[in-house]
PyMOL Python script that loads the backbone (N, CA, C, O; Angstrom):
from pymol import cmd

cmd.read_pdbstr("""\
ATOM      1  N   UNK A   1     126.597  75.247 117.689  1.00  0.00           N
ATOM      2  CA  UNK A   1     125.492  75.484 116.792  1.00  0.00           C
ATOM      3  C   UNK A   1     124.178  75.313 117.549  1.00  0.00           C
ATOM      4  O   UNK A   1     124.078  74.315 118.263  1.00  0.00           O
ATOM      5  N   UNK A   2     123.101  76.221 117.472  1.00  0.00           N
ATOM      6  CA  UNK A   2     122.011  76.350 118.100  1.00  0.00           C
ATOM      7  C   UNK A   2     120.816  74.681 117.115  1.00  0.00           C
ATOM      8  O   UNK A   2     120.674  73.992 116.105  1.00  0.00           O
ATOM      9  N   UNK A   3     120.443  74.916 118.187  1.00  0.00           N
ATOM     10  CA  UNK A   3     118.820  73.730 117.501  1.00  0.00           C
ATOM     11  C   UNK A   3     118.065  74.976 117.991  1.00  0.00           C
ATOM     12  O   UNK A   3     117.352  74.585 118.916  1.00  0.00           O
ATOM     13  N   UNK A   4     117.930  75.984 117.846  1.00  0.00           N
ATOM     14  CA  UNK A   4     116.754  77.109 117.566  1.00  0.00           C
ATOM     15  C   UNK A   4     115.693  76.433 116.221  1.00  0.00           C
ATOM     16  O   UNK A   4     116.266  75.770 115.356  1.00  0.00           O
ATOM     17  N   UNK A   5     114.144  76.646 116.114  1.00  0.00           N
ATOM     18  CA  UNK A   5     113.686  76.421 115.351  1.00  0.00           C
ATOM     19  C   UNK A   5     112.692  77.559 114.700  1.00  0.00           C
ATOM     20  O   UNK A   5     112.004  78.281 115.422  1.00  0.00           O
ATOM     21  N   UNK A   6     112.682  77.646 113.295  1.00  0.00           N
ATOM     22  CA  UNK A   6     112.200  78.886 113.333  1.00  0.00           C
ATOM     23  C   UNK A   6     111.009  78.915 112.182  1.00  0.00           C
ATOM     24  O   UNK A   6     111.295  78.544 111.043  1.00  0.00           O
ATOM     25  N   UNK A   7     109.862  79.296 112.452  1.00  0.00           N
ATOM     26  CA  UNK A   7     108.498  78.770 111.389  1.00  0.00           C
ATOM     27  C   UNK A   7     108.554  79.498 109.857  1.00  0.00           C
ATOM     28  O   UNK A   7     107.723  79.292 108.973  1.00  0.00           O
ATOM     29  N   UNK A   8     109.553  80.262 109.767  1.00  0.00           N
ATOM     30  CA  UNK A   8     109.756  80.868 108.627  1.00  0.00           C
ATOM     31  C   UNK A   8     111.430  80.896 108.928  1.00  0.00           C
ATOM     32  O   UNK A   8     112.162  80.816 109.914  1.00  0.00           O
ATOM     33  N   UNK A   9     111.591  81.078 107.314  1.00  0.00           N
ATOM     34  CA  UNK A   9     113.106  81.418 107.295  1.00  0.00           C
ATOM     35  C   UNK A   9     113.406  82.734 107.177  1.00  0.00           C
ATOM     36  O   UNK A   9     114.592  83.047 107.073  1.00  0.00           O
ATOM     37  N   UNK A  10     112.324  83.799 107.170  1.00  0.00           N
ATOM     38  CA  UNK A  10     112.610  85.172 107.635  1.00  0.00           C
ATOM     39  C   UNK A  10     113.002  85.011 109.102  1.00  0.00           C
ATOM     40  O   UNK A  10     114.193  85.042 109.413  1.00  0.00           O
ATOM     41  N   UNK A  11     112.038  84.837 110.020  1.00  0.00           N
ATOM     42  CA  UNK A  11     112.299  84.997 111.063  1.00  0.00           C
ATOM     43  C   UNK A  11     113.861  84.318 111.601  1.00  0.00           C
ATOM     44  O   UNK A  11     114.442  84.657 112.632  1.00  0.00           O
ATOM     45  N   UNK A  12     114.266  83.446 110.763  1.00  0.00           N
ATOM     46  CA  UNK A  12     115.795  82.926 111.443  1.00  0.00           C
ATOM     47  C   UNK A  12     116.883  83.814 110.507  1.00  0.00           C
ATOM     48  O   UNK A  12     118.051  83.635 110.853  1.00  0.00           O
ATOM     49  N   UNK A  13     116.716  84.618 109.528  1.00  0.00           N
ATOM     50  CA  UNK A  13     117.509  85.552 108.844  1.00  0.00           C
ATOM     51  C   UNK A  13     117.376  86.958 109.374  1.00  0.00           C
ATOM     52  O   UNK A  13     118.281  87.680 109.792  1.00  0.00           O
ATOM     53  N   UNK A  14     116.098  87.216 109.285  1.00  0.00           N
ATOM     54  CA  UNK A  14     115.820  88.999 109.562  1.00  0.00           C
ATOM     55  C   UNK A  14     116.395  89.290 111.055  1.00  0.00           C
ATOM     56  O   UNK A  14     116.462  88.391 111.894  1.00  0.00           O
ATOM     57  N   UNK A  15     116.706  90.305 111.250  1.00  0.00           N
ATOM     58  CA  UNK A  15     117.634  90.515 112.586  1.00  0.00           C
ATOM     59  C   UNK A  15     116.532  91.081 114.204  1.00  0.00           C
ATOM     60  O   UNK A  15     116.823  91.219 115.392  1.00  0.00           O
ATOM     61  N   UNK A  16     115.025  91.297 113.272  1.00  0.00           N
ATOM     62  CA  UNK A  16     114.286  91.936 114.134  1.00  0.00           C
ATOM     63  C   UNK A  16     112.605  91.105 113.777  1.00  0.00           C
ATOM     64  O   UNK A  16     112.069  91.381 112.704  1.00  0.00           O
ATOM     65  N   UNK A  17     111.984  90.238 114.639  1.00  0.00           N
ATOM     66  CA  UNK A  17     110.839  90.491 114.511  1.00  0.00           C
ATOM     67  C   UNK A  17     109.870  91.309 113.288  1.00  0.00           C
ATOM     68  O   UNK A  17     109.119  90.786 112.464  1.00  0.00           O
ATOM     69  N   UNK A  18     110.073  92.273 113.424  1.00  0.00           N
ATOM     70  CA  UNK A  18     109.585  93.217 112.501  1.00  0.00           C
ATOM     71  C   UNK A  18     110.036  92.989 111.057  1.00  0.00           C
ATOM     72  O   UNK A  18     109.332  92.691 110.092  1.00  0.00           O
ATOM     73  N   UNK A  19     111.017  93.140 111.095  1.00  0.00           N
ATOM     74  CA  UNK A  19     111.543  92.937 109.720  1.00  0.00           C
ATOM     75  C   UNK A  19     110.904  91.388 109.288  1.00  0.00           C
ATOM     76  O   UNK A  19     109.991  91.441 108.464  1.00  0.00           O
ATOM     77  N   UNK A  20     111.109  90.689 109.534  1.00  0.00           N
ATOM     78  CA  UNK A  20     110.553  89.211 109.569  1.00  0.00           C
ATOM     79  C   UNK A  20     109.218  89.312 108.869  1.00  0.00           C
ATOM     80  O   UNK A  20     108.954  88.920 107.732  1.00  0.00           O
ATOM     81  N   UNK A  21     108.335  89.968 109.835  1.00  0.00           N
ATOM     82  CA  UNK A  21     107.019  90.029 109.275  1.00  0.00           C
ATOM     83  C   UNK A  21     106.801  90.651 107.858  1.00  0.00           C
ATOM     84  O   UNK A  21     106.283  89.973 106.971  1.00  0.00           O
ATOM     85  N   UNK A  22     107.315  92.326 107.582  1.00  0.00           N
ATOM     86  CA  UNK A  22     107.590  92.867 106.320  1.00  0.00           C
ATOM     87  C   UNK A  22     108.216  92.034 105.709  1.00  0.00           C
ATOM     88  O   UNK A  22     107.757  92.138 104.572  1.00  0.00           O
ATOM     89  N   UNK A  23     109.003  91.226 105.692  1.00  0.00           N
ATOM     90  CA  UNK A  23     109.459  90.450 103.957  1.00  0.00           C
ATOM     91  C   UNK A  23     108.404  89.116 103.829  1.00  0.00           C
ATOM     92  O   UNK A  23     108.081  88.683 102.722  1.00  0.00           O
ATOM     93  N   UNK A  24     107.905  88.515 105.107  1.00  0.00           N
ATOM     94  CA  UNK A  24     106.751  87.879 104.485  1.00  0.00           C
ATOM     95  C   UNK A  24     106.301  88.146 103.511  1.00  0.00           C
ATOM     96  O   UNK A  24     106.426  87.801 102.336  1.00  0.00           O
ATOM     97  N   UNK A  25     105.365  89.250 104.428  1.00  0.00           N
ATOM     98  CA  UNK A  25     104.402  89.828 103.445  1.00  0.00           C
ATOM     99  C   UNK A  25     104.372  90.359 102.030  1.00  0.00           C
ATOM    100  O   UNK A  25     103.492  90.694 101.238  1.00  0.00           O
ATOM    101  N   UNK A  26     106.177  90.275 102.038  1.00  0.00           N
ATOM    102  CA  UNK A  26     106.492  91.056 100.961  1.00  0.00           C
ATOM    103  C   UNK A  26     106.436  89.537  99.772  1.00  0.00           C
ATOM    104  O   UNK A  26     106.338  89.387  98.554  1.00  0.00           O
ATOM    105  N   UNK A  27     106.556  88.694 100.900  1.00  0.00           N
ATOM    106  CA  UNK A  27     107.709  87.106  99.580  1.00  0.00           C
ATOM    107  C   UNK A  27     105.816  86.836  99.519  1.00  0.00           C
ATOM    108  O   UNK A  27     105.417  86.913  98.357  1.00  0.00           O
ATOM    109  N   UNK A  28     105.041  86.640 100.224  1.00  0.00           N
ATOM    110  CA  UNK A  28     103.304  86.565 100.024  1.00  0.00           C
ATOM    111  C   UNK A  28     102.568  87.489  98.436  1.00  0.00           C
ATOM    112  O   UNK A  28     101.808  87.069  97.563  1.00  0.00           O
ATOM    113  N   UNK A  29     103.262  88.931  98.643  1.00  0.00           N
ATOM    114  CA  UNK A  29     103.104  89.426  97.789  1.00  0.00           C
ATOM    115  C   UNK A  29     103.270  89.582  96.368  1.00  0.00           C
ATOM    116  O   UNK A  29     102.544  89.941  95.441  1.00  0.00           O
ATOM    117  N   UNK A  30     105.067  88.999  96.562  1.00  0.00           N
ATOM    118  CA  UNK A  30     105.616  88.930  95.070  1.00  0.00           C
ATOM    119  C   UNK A  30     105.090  87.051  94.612  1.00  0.00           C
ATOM    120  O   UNK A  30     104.911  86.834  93.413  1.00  0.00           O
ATOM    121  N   UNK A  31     105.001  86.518  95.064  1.00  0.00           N
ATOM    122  CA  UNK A  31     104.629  84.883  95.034  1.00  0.00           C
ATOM    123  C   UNK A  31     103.244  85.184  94.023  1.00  0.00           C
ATOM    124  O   UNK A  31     103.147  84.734  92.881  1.00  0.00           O
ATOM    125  N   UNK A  32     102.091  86.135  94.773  1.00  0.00           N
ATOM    126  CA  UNK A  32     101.119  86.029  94.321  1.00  0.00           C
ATOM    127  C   UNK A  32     101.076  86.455  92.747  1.00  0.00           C
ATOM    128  O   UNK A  32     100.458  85.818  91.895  1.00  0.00           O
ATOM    129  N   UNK A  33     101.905  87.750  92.479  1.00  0.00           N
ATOM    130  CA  UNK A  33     102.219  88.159  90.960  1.00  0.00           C
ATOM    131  C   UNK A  33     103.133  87.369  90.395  1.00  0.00           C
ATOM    132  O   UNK A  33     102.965  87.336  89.176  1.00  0.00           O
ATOM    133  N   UNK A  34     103.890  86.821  90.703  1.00  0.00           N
ATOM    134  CA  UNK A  34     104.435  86.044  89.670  1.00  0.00           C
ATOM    135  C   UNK A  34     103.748  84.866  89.212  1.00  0.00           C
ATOM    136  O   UNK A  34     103.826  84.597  88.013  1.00  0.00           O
ATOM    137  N   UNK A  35     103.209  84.261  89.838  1.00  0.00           N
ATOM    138  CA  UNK A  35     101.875  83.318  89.771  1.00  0.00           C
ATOM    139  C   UNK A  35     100.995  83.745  88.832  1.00  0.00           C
ATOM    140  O   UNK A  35     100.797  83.082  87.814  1.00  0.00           O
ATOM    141  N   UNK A  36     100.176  85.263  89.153  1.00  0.00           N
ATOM    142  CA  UNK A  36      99.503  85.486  88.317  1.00  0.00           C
ATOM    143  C   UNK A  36      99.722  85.526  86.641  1.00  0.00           C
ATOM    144  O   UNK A  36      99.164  85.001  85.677  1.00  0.00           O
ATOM    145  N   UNK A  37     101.053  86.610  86.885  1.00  0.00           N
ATOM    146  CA  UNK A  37     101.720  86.767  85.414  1.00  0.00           C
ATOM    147  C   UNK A  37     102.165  85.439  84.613  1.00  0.00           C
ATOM    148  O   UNK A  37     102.180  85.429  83.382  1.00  0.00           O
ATOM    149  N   UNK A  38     102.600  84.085  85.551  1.00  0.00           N
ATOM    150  CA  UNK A  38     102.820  82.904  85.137  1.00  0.00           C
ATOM    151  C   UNK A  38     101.162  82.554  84.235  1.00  0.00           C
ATOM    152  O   UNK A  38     100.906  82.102  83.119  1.00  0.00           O
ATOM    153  N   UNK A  39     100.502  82.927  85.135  1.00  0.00           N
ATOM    154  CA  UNK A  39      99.073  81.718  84.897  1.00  0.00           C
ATOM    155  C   UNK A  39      98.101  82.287  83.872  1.00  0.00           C
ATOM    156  O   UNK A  39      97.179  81.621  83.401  1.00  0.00           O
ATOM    157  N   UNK A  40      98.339  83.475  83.570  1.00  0.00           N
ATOM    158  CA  UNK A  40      98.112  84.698  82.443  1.00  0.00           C
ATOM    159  C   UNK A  40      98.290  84.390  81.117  1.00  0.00           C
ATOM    160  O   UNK A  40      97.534  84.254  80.155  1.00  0.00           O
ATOM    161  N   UNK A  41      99.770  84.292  81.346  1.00  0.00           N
ATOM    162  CA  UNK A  41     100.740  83.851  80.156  1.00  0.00           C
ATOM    163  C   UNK A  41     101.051  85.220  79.602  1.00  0.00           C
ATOM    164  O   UNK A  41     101.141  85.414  78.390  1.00  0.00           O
ATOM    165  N   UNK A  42     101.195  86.050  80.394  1.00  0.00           N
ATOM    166  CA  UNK A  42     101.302  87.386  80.191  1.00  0.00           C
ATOM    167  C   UNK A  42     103.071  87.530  79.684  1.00  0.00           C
ATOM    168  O   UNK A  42     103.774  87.100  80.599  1.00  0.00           O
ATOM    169  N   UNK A  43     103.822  87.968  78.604  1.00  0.00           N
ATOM    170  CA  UNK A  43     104.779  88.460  78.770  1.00  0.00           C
ATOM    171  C   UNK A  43     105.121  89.598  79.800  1.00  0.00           C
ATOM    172  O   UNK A  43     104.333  90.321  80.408  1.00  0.00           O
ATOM    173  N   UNK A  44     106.560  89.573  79.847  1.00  0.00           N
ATOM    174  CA  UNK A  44     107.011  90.833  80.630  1.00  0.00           C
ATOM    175  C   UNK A  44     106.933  92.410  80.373  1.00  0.00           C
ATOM    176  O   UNK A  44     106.959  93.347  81.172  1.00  0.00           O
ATOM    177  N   UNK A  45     106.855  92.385  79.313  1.00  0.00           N
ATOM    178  CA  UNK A  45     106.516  94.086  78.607  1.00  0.00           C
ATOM    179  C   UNK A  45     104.901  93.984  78.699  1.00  0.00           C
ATOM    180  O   UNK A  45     104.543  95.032  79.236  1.00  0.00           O
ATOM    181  N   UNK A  46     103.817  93.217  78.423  1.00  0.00           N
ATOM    182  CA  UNK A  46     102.499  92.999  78.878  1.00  0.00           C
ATOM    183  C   UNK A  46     102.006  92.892  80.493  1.00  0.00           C
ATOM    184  O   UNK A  46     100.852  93.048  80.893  1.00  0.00           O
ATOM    185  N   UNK A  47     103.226  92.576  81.327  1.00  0.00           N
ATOM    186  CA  UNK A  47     102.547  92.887  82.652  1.00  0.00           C
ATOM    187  C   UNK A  47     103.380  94.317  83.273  1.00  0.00           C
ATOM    188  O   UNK A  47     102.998  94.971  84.243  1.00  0.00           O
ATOM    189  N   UNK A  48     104.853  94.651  82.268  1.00  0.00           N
ATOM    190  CA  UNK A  48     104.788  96.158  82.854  1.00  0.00           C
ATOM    191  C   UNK A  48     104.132  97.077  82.765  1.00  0.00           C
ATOM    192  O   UNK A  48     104.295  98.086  83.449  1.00  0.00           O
ATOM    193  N   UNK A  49     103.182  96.920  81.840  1.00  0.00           N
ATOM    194  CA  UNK A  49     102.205  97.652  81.120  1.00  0.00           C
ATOM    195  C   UNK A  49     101.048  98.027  81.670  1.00  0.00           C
ATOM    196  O   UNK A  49     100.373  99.053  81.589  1.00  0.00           O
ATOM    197  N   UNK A  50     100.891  96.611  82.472  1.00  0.00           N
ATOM    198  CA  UNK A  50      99.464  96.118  82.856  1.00  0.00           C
ATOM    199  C   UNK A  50      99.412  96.921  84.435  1.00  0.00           C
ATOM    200  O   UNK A  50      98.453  97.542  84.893  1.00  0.00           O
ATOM    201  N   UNK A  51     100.834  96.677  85.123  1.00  0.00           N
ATOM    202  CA  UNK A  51     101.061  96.832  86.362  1.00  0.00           C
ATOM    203  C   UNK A  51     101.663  98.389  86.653  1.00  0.00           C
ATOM    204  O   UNK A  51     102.025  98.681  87.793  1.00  0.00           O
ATOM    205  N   UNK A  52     101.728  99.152  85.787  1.00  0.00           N
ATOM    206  CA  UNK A  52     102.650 100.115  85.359  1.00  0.00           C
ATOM    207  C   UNK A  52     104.088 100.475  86.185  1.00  0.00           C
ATOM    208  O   UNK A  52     104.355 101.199  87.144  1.00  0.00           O
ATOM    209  N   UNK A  53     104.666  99.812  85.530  1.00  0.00           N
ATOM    210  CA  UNK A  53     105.896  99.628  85.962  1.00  0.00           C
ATOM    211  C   UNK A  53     107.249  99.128  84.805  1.00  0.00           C
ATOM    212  O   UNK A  53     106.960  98.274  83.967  1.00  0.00           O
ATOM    213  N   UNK A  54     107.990  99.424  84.816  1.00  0.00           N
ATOM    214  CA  UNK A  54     108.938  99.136  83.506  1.00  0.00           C
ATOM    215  C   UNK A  54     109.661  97.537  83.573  1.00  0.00           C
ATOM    216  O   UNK A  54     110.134  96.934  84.537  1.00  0.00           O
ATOM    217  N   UNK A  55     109.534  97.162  82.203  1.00  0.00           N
ATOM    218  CA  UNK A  55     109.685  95.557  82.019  1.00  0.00           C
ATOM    219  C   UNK A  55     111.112  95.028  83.139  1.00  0.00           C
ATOM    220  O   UNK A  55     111.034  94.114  83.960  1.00  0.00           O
ATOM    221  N   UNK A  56     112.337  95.884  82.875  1.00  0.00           N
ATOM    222  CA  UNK A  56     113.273  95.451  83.871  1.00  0.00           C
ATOM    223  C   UNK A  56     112.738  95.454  85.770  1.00  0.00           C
ATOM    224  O   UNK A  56     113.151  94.592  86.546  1.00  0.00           O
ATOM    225  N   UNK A  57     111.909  96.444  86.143  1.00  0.00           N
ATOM    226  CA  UNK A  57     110.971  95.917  87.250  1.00  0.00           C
ATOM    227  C   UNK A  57     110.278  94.159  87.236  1.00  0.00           C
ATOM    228  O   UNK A  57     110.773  93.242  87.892  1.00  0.00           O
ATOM    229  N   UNK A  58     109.337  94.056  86.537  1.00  0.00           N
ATOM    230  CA  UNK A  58     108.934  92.711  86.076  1.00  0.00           C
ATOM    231  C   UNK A  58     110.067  91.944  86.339  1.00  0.00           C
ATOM    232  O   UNK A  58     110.024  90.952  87.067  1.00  0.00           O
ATOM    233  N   UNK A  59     111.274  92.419  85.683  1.00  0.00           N
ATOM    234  CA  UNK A  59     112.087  90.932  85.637  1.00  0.00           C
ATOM    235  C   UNK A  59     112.729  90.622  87.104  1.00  0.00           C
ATOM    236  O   UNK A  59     113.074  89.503  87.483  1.00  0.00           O
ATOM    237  N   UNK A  60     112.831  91.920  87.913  1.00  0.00           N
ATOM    238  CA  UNK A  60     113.482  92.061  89.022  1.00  0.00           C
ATOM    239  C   UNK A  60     112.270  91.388  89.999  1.00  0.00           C
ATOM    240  O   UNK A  60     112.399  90.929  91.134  1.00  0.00           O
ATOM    241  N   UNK A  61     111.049  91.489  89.164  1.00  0.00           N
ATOM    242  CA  UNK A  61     109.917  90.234  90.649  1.00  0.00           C
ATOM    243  C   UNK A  61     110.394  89.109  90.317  1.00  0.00           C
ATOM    244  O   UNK A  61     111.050  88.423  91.100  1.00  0.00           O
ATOM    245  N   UNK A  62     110.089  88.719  88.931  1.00  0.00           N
ATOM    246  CA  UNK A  62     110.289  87.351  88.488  1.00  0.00           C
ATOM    247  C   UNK A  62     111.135  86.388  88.645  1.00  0.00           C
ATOM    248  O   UNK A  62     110.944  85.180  88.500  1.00  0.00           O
ATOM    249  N   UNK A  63     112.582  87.238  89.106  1.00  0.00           N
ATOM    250  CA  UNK A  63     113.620  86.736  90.122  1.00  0.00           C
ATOM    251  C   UNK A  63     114.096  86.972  91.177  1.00  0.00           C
ATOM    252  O   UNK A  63     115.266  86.909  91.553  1.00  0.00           O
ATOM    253  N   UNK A  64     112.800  87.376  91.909  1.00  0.00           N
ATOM    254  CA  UNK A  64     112.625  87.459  93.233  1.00  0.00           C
ATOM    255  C   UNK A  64     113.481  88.110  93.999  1.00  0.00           C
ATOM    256  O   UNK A  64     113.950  87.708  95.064  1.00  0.00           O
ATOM    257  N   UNK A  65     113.808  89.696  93.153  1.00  0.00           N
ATOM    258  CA  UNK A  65     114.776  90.258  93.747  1.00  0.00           C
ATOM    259  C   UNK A  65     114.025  90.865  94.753  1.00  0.00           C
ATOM    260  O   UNK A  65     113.713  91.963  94.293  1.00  0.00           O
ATOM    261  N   UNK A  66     113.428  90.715  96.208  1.00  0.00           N
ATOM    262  CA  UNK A  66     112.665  90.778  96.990  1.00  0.00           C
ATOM    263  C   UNK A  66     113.168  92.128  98.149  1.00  0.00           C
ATOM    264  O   UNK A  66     112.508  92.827  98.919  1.00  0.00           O
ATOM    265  N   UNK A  67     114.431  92.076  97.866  1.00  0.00           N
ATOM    266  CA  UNK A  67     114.590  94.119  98.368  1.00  0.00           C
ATOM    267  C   UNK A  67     114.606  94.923  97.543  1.00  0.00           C
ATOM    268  O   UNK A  67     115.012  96.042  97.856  1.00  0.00           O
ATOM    269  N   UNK A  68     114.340  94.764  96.705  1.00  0.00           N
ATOM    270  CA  UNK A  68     114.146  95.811  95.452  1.00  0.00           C
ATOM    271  C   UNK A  68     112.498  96.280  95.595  1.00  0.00           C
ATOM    272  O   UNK A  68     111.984  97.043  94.778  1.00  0.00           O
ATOM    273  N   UNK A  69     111.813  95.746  96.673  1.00  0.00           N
ATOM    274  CA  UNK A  69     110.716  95.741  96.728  1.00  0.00           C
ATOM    275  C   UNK A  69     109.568  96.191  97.505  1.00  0.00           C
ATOM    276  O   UNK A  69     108.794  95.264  97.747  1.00  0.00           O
ATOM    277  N   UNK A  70     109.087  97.730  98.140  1.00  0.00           N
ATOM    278  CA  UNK A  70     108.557  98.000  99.179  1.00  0.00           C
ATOM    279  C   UNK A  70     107.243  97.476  99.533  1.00  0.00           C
ATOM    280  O   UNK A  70     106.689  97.060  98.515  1.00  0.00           O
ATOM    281  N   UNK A  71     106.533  97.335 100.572  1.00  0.00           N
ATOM    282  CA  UNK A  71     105.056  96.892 100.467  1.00  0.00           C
ATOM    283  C   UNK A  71     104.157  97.454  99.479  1.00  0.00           C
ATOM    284  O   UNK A  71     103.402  96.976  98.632  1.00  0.00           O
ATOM    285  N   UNK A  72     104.552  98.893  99.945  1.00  0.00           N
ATOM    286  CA  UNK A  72     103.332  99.989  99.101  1.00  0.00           C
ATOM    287  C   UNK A  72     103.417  99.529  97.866  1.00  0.00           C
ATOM    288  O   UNK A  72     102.387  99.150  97.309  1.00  0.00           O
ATOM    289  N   UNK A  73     104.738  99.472  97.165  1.00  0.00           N
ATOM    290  CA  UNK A  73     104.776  99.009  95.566  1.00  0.00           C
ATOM    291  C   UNK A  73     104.103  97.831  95.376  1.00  0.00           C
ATOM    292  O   UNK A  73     103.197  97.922  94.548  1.00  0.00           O
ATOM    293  N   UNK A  74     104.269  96.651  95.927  1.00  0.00           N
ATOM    294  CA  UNK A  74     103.733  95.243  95.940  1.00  0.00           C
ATOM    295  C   UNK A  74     102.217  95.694  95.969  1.00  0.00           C
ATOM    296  O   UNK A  74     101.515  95.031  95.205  1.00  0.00           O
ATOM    297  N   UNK A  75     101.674  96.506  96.561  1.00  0.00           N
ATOM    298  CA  UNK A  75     100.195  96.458  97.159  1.00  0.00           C
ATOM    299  C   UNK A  75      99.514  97.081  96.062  1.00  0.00           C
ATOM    300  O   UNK A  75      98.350  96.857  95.729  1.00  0.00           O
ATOM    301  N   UNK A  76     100.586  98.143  95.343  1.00  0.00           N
ATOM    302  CA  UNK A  76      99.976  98.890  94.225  1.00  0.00           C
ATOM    303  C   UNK A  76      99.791  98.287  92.703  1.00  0.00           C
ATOM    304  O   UNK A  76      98.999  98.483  91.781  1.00  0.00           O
ATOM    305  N   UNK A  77     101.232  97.235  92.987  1.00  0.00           N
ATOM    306  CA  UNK A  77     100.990  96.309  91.545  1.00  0.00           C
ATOM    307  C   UNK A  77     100.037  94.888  91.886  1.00  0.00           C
ATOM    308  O   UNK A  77      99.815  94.062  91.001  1.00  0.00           O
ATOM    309  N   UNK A  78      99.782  94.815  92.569  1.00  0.00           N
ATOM    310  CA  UNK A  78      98.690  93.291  93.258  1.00  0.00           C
ATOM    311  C   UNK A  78      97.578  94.181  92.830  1.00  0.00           C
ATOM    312  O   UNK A  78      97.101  93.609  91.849  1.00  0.00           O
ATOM    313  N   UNK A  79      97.057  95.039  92.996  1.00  0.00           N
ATOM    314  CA  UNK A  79      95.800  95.586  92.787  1.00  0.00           C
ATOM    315  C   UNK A  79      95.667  96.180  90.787  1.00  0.00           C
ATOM    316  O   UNK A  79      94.861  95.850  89.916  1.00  0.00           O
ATOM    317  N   UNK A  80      96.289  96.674  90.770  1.00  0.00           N
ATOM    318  CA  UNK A  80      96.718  96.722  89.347  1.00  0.00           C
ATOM    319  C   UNK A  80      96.428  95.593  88.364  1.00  0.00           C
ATOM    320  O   UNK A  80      96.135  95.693  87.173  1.00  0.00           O
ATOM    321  N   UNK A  81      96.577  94.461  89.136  1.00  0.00           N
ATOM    322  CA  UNK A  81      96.613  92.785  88.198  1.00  0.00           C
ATOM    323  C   UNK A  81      95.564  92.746  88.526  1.00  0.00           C
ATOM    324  O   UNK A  81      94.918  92.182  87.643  1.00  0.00           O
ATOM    325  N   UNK A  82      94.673  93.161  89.704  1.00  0.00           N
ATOM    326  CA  UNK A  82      93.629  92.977  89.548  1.00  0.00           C
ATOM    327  C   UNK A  82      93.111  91.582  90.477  1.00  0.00           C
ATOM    328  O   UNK A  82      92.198  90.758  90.517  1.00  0.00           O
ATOM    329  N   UNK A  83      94.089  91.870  91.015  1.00  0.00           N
ATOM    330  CA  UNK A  83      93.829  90.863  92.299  1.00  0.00           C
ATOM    331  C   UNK A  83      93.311  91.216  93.919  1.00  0.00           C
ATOM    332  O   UNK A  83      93.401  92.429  94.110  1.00  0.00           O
ATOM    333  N   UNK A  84      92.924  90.661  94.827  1.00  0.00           N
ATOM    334  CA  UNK A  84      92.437  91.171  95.656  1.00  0.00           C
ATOM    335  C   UNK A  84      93.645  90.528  97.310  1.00  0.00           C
ATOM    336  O   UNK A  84      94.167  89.435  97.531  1.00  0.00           O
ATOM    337  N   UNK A  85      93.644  91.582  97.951  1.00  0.00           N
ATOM    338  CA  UNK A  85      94.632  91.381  99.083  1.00  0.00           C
ATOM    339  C   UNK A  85      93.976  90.924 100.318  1.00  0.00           C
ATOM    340  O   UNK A  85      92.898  91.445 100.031  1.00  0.00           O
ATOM    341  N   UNK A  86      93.750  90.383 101.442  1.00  0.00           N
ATOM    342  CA  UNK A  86      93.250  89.738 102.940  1.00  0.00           C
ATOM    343  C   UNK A  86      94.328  89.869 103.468  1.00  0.00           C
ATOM    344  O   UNK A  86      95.393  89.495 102.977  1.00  0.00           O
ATOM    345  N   UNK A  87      94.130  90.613 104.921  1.00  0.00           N
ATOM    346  CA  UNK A  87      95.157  90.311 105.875  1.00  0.00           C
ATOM    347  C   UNK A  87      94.625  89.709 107.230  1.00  0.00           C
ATOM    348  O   UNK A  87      93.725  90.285 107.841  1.00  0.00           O
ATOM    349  N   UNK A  88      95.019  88.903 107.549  1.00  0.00           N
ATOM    350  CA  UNK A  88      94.882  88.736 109.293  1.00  0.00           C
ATOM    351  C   UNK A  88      95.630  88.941 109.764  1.00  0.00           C
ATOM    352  O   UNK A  88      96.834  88.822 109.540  1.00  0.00           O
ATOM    353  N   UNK A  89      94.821  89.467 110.884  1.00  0.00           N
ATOM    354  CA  UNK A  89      96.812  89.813 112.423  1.00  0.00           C
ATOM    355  C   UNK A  89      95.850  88.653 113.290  1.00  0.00           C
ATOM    356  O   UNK A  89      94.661  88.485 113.564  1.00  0.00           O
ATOM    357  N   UNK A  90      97.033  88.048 113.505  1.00  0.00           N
ATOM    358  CA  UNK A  90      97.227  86.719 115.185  1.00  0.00           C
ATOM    359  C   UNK A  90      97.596  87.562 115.922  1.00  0.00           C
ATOM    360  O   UNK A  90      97.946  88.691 115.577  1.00  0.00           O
ATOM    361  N   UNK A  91      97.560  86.936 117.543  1.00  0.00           N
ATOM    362  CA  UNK A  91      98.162  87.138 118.366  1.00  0.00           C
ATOM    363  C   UNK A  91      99.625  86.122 118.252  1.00  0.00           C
ATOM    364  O   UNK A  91      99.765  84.912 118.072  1.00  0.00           O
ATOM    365  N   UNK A  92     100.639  87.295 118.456  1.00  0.00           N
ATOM    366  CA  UNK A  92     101.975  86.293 118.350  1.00  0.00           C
ATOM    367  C   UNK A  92     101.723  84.885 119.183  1.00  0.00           C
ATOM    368  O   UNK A  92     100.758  84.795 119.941  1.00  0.00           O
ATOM    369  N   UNK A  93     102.630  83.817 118.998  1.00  0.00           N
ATOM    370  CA  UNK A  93     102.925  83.052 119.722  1.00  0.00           C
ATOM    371  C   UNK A  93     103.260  82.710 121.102  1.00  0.00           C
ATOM    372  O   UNK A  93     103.554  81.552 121.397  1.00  0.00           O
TER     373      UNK A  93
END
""", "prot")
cmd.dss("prot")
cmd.show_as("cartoon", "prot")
cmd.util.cbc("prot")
cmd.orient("prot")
């Protein structure tokens, strides 16, 4: 068994760098709407509505079914709620 250490648990699951970074951004993304829709008090037929997207979508963030999930979609329903997105790029490690 390795003592590899890894700063995310994408990066010790995803098979590529890359991939690693995309589901971040993706688990960053869905974190932030479910939060919102939590802190709202928005039902689920009120944020498919809101986000346009159909309530069984909603339920599929809300339990973080997180490949069900492309950036573009995340980026289109984050803006939709009416929230605002920041990115920084680092230099890797």
């Amino acid at each position: 068994m390795s003592n590899q250490r890894f700063t995310s648990i994408w990066d010790a699951i995803e098979d590529t760098p890359e991939e690693a970074e995309n589901m971040k951004l993706r688990s960053v993304l869905m974190t932030a709407l479910k939060d919102h829709i939590a802190r709202t008090g928005m039902t689920q037929a009120q944020a498919a509505k809101l986000l346009g997207v159909t309530q069984p979508r909603i339920s599929d963030l809300m339990r973080g079914k997180i490949n069900l999930f492309g950036l573009d979609a995340l980026v289109n329903m984050v803006t939709a709620a009416g929230l605002h997105i920041e990115i920084r790029v680092l230099e890797a490690a």
